[in-house]
C-alpha positions in Angstrom: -56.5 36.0 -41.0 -59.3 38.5 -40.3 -60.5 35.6 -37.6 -57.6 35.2 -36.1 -57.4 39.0 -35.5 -61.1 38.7 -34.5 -60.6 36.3 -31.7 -57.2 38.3 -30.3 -59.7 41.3 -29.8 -61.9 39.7 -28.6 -59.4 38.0 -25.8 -57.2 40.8 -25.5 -57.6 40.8 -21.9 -56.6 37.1 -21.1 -54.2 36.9 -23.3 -52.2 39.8 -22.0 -53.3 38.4 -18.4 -51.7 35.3 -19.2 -48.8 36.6 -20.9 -48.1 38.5 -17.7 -48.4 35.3 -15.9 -46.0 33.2 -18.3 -43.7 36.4 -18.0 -43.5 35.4 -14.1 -42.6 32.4 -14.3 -40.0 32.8 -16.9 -38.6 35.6 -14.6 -38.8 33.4 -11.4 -36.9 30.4 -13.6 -34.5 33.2 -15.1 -33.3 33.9 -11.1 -33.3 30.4 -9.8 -31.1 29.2 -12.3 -28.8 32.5 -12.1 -28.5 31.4 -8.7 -27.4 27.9 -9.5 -24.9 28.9 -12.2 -23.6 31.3 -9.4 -23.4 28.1 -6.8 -21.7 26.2 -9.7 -18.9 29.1 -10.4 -18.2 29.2 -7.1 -17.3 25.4 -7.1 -15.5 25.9 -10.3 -13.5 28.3 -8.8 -12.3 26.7 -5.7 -11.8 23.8 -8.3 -9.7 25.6 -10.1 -7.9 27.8 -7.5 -8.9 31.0 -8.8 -6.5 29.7 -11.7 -7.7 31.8 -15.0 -7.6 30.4 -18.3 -7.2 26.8 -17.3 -9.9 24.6 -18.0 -11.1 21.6 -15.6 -9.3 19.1 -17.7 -6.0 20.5 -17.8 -6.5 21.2 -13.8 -7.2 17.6 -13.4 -4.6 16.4 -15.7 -2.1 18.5 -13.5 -3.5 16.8 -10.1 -2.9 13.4 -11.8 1.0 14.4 -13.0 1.4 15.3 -9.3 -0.3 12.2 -7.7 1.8 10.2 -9.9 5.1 12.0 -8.8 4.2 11.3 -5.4 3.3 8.3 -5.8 7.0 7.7 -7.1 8.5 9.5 -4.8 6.9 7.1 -2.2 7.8 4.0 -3.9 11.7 5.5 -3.6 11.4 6.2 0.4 10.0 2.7 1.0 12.7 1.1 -0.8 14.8 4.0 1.3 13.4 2.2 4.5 13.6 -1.4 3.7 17.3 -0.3 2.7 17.8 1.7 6.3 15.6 -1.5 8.1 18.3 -4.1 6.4 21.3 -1.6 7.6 20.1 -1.3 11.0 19.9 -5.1 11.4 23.5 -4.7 11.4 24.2 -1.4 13.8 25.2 -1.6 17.4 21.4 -1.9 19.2 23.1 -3.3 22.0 25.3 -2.6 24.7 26.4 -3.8 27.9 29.3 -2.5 30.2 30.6 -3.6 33.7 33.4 -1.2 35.0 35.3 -3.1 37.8 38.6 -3.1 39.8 40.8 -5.6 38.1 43.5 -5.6 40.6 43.5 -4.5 44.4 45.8 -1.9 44.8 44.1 0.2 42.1 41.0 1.9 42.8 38.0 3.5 41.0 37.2 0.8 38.6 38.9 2.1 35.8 39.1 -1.5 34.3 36.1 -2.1 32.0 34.3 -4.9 29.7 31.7 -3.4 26.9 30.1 -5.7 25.1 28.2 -3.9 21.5 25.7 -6.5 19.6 23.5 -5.6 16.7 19.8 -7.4 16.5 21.1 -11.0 16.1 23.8 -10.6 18.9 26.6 -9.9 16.5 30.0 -8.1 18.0 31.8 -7.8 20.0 33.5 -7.6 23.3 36.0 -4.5 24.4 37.9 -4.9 27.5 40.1 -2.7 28.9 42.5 -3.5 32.5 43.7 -1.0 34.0 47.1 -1.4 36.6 49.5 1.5 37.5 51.9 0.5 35.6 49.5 0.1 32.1 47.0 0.0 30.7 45.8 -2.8 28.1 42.4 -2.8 25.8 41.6 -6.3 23.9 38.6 -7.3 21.9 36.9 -10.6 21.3 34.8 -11.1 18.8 30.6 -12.3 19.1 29.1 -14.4 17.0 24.9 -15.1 17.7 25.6 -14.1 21.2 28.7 -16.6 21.9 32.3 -16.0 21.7 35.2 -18.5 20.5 37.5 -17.1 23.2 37.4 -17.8 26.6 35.5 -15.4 28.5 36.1 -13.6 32.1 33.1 -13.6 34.4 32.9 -9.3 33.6 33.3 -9.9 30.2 29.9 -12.8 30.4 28.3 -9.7 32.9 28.3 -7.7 29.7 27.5 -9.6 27.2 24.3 -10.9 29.3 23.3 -7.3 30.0 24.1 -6.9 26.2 21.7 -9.4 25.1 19.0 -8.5 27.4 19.2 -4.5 27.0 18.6 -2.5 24.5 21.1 0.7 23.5 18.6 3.3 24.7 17.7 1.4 27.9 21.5 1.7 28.5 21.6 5.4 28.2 19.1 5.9 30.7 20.7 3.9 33.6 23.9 5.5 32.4 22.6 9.1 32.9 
């Protein structure tokens, strides 16, 4: 033991010179890694939304219960739209109207023929004559764009601007 203690006196110096040194570089280790754990905490915090208690599992197990949800609430609007697609197949998309003077001594053309078609051409045809005396209103039915009634040459006006005119296209040369 007495050599040991020997060569420590004997070194004194250097050893305590070295110790310093070592001491350094423990200190300069001791601050770069503070400064990573403080990087890392701030990423676990914006993780984590400042949320206390809460560790990153039960965070993540949250973010999964809510993708799931969304992902069913998804699955219900697309089957929401094919439904509303399927409907609208079968809505008036199409219209076309000629207003005309059905007899001569009445003016204005207050007679009219409307013809309303969904996507495949479906509907029908409203016509409405107007005399002074009356006033009648009749419909014919359409059936892939052809009727099983005879037709008057303002009722076949309609239905062609029907078929080749959409509803809103309509609306704009109507206002």
């Amino acid at each position: 033991m007495e050599h040991i203690l020997k060569i420590i006196r004997e070194n004194l110096e250097i050893i305590v010179f070295y110790s310093g040194v070592i001491s350094m570089l423990l200190l300069i280790i001791i601050c770069v890694q503070s400064a990573k754990i403080s990087k890392l905490k701030k990423k676990y915090e914006t993780l984590s939304n400042n949320i206390e208690g809460k560790s990153i599992e039960d965070i993540i197990y949250e973010y999964y219960k809510k993708i799931d949800n969304l992902d069913i609430r998804m699955n219900k609007m697309d089957t929401l739209v094919e439904k509303i697609q399927e409907k609208l197949l079968y809505s008036i998309q199409k219209v076309g109207m000629v207003q005309y003077n059905a007899f001569d001594d009445v003016g204005g053309s207050l007679s009219f023929s409307i013809a309303l078609l969904d996507e495949q051409n479906n509907g029908f045809i409203l016509t409405s004559i107007y005399s002074r005396s009356n006033n009648v209103i009749y419909g014919k039915p359409i059936k892939k764009g052809k009727s099983s009634h005879t037709l008057s040459a303002e009722e076949i006006q309609a239905l062609d601007r029907a078929k080749n005119k959409s509803l809103d296209e309509y609306t704009k040369i109507a206002l």
